[in-house]
MIBADO-479445 format. One record per residue (C-alpha): residue number from 1; x, y, z; residue in one letter. Coordinates in steps of 0.1 Angstrom, whole numbers, m for minus. Each point is the difference from the previous one (the first is absolute). Last residue first. Layout:
<pases>
PASE,ropa,x,y,z,nutor
PASE,NUM,X,Y,Z,A $
...
</pases>
This chain:
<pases>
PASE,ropa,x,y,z,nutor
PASE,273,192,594,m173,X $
PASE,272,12,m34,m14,X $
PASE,271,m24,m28,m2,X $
PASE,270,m9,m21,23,X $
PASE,269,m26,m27,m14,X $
PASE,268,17,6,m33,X $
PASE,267,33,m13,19,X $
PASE,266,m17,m25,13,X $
PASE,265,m8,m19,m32,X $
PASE,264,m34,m9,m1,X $
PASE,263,m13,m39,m6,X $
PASE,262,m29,m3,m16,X $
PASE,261,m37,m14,m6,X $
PASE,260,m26,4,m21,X $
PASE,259,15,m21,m30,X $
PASE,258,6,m26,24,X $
PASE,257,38,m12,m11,X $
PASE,256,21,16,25,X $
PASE,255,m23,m7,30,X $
PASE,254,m3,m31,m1,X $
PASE,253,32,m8,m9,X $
PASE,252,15,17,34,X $
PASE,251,m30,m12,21,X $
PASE,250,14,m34,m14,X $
PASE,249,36,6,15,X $
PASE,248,m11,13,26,X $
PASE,247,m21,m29,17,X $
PASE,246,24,m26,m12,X $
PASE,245,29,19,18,X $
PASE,244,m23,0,35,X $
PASE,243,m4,m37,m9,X $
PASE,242,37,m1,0,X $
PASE,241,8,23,29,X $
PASE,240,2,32,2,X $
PASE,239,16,20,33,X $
PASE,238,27,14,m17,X $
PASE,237,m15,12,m30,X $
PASE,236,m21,21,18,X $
PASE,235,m30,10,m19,X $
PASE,234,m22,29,1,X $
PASE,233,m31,2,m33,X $
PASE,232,m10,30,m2,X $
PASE,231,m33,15,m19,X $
PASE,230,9,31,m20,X $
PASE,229,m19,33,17,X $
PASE,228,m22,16,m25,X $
PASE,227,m31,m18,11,X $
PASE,226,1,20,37,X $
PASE,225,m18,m23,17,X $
PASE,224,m39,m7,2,X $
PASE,223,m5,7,m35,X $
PASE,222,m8,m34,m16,X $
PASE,221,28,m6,m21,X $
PASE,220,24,10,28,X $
PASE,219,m22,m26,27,X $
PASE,218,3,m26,m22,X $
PASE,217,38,2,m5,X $
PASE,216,4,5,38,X $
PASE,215,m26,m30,5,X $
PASE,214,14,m24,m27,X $
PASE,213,40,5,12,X $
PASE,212,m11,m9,41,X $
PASE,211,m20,m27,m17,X $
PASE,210,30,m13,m19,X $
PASE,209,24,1,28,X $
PASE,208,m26,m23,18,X $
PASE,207,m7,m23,m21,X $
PASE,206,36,m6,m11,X $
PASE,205,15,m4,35,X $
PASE,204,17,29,26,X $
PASE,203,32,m18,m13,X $
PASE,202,25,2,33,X $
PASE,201,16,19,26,X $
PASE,200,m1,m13,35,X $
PASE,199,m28,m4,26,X $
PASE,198,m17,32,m9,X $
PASE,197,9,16,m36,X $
PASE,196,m18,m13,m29,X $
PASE,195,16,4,m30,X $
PASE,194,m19,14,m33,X $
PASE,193,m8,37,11,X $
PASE,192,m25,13,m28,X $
PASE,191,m3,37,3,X $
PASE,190,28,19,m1,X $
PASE,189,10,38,m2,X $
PASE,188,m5,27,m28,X $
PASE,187,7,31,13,X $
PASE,186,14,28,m21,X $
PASE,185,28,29,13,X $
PASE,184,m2,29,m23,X $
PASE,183,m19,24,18,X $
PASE,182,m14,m13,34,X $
PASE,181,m20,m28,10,X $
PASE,180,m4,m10,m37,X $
PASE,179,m25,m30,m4,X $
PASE,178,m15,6,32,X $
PASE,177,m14,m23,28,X $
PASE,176,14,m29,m13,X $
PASE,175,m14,m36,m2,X $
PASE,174,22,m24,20,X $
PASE,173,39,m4,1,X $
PASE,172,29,25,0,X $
PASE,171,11,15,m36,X $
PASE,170,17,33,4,X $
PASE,169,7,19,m30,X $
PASE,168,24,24,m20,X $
PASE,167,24,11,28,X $
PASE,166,14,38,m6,X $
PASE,165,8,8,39,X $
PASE,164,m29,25,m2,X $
PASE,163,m23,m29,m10,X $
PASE,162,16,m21,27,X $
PASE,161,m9,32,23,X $
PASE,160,m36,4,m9,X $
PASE,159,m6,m42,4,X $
PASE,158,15,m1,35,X $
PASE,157,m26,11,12,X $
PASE,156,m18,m32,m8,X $
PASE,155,18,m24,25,X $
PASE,154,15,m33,m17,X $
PASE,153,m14,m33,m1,X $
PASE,152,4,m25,m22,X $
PASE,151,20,m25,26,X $
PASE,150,33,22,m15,X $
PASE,149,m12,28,m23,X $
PASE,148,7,m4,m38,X $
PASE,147,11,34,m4,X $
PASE,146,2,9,m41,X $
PASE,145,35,17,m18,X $
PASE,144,m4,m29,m30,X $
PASE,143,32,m15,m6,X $
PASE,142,12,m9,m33,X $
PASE,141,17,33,m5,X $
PASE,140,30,m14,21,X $
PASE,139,m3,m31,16,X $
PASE,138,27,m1,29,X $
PASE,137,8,37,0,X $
PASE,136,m42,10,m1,X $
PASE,135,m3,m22,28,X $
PASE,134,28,9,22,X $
PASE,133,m9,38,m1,X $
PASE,132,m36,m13,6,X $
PASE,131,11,m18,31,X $
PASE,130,13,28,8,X $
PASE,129,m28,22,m5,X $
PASE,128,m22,m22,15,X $
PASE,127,17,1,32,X $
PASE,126,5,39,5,X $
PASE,125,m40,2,m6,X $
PASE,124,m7,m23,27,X $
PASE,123,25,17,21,X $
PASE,122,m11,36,m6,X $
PASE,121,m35,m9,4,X $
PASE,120,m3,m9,38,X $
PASE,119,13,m35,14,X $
PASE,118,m37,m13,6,X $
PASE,117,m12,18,m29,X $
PASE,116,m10,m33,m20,X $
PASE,115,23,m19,m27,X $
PASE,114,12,m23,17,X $
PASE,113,m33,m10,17,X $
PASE,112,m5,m35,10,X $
PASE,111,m34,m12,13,X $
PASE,110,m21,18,22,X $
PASE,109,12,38,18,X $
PASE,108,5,0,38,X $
PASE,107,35,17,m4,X $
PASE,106,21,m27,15,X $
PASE,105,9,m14,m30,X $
PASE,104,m6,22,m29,X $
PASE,103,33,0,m23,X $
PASE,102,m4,m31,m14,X $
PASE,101,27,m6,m22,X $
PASE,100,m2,m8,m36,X $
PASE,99,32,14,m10,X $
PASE,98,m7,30,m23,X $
PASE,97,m37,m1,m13,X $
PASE,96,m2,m21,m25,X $
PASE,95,8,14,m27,X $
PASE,94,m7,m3,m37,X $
PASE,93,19,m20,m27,X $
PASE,92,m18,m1,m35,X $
PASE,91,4,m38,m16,X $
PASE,90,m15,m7,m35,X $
PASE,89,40,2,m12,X $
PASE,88,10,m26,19,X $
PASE,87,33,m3,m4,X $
PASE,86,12,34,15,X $
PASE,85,m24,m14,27,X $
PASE,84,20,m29,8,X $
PASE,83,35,20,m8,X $
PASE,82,m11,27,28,X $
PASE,81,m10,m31,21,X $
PASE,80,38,m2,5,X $
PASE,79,5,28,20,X $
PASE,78,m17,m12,29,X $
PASE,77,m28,17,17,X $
PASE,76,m5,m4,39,X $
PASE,75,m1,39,5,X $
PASE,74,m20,12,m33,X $
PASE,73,m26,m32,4,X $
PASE,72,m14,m1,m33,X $
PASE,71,m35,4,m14,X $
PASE,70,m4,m20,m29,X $
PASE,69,m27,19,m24,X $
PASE,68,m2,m28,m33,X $
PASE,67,m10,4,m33,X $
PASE,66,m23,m28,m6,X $
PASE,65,4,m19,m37,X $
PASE,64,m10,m32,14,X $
PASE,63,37,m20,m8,X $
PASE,62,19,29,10,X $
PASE,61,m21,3,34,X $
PASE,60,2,m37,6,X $
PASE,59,41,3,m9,X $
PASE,58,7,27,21,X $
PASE,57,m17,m19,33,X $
PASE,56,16,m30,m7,X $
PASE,55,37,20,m1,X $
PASE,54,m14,17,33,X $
PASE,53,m8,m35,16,X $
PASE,52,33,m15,m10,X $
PASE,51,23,29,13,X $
PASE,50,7,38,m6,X $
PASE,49,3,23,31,X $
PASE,48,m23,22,18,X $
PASE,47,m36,m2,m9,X $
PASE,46,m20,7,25,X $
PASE,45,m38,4,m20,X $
PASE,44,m9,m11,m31,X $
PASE,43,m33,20,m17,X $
PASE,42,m14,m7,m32,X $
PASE,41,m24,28,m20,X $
PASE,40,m39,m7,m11,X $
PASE,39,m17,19,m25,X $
PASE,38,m39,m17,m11,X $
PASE,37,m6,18,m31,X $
PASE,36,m36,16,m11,X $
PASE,35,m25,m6,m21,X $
PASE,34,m29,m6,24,X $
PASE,33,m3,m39,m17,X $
PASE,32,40,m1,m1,X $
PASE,31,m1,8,39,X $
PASE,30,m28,m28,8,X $
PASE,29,22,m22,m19,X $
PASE,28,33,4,23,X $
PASE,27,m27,m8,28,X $
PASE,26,m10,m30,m16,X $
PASE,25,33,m9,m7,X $
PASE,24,12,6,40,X $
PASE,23,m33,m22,8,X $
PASE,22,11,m28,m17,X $
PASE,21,31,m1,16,X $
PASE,20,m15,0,30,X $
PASE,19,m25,m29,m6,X $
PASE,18,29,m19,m10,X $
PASE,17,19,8,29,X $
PASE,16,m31,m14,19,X $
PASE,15,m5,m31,m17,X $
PASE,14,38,m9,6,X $
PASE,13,m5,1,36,X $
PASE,12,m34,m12,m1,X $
PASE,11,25,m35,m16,X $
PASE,10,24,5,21,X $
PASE,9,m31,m3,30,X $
PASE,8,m15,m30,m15,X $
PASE,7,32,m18,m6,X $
PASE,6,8,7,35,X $
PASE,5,m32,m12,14,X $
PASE,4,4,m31,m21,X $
PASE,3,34,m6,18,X $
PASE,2,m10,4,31,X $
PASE,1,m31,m26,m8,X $
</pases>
């Protein structure tokens, strides 16, 4: 009997990621019925040095046309993923805050804050700039001057300074409350987290990613959220494992060969002021 039970629960298993996949089309078709192109832009988070899970990452977005927003770690970075990305030429390097420190212990705040006002803004604002010094050294034009906030949060006053400081973007996760916060910086943040955090990282699961991906997309045709903002997809390569890979990989087709569907380069996403 334990092993009927089994059978019968791979086999919902695999019913239910059908179902989900379904549903992504039939969302994708319910754009091309309005008119209208589904945009979607990829997301990798903590990237610091080259290695097997990067090169598998570089290849999946190759092979699926999807220009790619890695945010790198400024602090942990290694010199050689400069020739991984010079390689890759769907890659555009952002940053990730500037060593992925939490900076809020003690202070009362939830969660992880590098990012937040807990040190003052001279020191935040002292940090990213050297880790954008080192970024723009290590990949040259290739990198895209955008904050990636550590944990996805970052304080919102700090959006009129950045903007002063001449960074392009922020991109946290969630919906955003403003699609320029102040003149020239552009939001456009994540939506679709595919790891699941508590007790370890790992592969949120297919029917679940996918529903987290439906809703924002459904939500954007519909009106409820702002339909101008590209739907994200956050990855860590890291933390991926082979069903995980499976998952991507097809989302990555998918959504390169739907006629109502594509994948936006991040550097259109945050354009130069």
């Amino acid at each position: 009997m334990a092993d009927a039970d089994g059978m019968v629960a791979s086999w919902d298993g695999e019913a239910d990621e059908a179902a989900a996949w379904a549903k992504l089309t039939v969302e994708f078709d319910a754009w091309a019925a309005a008119g209208q192109t589904a945009s979607l832009f990829w997301r990798d988070d903590d990237a610091t040095r080259p290695g097997p899970a990067l090169d598998r990452l570089l290849a999946v977005t190759a092979a699926a046309g999807a220009p790619l927003m890695l945010a790198v770690i400024p602090a942990r970075a290694e010199g050689a993923l400069a020739d991984a990305v010079a390689a890759a030429g769907q890659v555009r390097p952002a940053q990730h805050g500037w060593a992925h420190v939490n900076h809020a212990r003690g202070s009362g705040d939830k969660g992880a804050w590098e990012l937040g006002l807990h040190r003052g803004v001279e020191a935040v604002l002292s940090d990213l700039e050297r880790g954008r010094v080192q970024l723009a050294a290590l990949f040259g034009a290739r990198f895209l001057p955008v904050v990636v906030p550590p944990w996805n949060r970052i304080d919102e006053r700090l959006y009129p300074v950045l903007a002063e400081a001449g960074w392009r973007g922020v991109s946290a996760f969630g919906e955003r409350t403003a699609a320029q916060p102040a003149a020239g910086l552009t939001v456009n943040n994540a939506h679709v987290d595919s790891i699941s955090w508590k007790g370890g990282a790992r592969f949120a699961g297919t029917a679940k990613t996918l529903a987290q991906l439906v809703d924002h997309l459904a939500a954007r045709r519909a009106g409820p959220v702002d339909s101008a903002e590209a739907t994200g997809l956050l990855t860590h390569h890291a933390d991926l494992d082979d069903v995980g890979w499976a998952f991507v990989e097809r989302l990555g087709v998918t959504v390169g060969t739907h006629p109502a569907a594509r994948w936006r380069d991040p550097a259109d996403i945050f354009p130069a002021g």
